[in-house]
Backbone as a ProteinNet text record, in pm:
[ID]
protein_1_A
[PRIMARY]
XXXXXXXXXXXXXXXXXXXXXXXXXXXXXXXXXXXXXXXXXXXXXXXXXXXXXXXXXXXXXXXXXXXXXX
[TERTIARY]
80.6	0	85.1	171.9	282.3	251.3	315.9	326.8	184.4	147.5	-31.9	-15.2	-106.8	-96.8	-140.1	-123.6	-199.9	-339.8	-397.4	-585.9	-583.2	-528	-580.1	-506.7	-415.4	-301.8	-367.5	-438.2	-565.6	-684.3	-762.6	-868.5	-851.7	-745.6	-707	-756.4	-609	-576.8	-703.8	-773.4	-916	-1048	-1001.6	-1104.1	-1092.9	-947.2	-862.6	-910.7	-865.7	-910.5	-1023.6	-1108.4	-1269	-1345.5	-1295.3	-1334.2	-1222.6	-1119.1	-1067	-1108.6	-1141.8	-1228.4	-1330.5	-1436.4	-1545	-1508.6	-1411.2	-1402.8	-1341.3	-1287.7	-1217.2	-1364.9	-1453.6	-1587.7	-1643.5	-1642.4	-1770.2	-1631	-1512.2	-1423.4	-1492.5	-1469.8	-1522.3	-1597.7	-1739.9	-1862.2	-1828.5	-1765.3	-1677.8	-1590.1	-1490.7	-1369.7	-1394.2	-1341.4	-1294	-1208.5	-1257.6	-1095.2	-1129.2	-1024.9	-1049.6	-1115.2	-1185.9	-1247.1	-1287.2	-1387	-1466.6	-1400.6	-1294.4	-1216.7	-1170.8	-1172.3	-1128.1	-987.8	-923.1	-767.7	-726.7	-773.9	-767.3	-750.4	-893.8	-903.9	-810.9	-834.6	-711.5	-561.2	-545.6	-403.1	-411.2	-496.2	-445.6	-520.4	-554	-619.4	-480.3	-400.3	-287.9	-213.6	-157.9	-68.9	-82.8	-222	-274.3	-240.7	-311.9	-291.6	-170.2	-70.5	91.3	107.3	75.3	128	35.7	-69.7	-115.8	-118.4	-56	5.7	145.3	219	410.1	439.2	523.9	604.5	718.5	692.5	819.8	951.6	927.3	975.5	1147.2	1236.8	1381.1	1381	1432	1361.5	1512.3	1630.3	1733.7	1693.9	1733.2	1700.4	1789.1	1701.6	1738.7	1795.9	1879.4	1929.5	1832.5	1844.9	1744.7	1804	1806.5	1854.2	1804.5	1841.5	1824.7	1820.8	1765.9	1697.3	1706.2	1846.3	1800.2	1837.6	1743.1	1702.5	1841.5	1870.7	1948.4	1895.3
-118.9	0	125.5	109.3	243.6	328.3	435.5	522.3	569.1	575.4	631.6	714.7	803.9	857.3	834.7	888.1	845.3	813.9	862.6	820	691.1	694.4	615.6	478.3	494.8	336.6	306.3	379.3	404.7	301	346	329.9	173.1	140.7	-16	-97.4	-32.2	-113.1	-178.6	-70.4	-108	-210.1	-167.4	-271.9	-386.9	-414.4	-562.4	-616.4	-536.7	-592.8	-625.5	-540.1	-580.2	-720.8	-724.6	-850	-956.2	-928.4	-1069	-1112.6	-982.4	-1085.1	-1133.8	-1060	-1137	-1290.4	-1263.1	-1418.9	-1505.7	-1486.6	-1593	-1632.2	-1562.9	-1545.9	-1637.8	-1640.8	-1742.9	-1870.3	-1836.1	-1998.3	-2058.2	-1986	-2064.7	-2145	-2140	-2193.1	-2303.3	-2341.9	-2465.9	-2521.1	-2467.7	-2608.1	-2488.3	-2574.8	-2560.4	-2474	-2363.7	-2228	-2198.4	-2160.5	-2086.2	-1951.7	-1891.9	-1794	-1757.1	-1837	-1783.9	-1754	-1788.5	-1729.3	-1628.7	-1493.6	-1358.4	-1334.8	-1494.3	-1462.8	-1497.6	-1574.6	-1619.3	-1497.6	-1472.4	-1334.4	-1227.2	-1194.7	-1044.2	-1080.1	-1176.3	-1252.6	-1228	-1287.7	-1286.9	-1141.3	-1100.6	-922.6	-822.4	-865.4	-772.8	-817.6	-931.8	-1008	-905.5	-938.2	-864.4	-691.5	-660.2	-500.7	-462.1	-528.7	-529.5	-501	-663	-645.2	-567.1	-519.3	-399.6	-323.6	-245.3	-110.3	-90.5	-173.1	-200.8	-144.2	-82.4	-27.6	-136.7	-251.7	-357	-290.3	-195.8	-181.1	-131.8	-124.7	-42.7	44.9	72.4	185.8	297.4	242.1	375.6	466.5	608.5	722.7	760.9	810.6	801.3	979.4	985.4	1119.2	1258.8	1349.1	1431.9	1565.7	1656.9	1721.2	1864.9	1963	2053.5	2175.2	2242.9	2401.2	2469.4	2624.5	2701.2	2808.2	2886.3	3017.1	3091	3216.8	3346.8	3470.3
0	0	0	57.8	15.7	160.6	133.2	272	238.2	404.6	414.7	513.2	513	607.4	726.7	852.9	989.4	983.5	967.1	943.5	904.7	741.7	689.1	709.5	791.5	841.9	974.7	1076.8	1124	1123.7	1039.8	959.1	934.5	828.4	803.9	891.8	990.7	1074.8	1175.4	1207.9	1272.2	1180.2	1072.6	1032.4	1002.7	966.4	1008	1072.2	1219.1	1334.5	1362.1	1310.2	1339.2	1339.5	1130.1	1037.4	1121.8	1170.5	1163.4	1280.1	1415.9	1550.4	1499.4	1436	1387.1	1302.9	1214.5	1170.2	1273.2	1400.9	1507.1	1580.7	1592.4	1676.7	1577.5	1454.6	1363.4	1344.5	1325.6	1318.2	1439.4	1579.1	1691.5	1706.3	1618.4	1575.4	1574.4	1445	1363.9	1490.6	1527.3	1620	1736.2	1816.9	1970.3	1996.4	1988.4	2001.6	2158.4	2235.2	2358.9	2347	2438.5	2448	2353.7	2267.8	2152.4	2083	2051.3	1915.3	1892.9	2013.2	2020.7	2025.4	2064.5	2076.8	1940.6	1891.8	1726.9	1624.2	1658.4	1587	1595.1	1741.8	1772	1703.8	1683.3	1648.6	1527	1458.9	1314.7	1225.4	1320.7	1325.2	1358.4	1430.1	1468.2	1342	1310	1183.1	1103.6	1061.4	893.5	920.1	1018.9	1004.2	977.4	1051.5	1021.4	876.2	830.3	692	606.3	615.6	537.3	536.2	644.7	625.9	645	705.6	673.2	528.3	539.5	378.2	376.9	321.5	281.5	201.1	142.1	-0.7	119.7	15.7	77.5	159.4	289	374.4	341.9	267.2	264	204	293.1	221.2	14	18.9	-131.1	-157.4	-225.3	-229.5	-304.1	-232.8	-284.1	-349.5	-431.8	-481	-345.3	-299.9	-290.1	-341.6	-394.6	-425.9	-348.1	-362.1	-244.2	-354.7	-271.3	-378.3	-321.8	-435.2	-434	-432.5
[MASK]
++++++++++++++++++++++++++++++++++++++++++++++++++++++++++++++++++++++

């Protein structure tokens, strides 16, 4: 996703979290998770938000030309 800004790395991140407790809460349904599946969820709700808003790409600064006026 590239650099985001605060809101919107934010924003993601919460709704990650949302959908993925809700999906540990309905896996629960199906098998035997502890505590309803909320630790499931929050888990693979924290994972994902990570990797969808993480900038993987090269983090070295890259050289920038400067402009200074006369």
């Amino acid at each position: 996703m590239g650099p985001l800004p605060q809101l919107y790395r934010l924003l993601i991140a919460g709704v990650v979290l949302v959908l993925s407790l809700a999906g540990g809460v309905w896996l629960a349904g199906w098998l035997a998770l502890p505590l309803g599946g909320v630790g499931v969820g929050l888990g693979a709700g924290l994972l994902l938000a990570f990797v969808a808003t993480h900038d993987f790409s090269d983090s070295s600064p890259r050289p920038t030309r400067v402009h200074r006026r006369r």
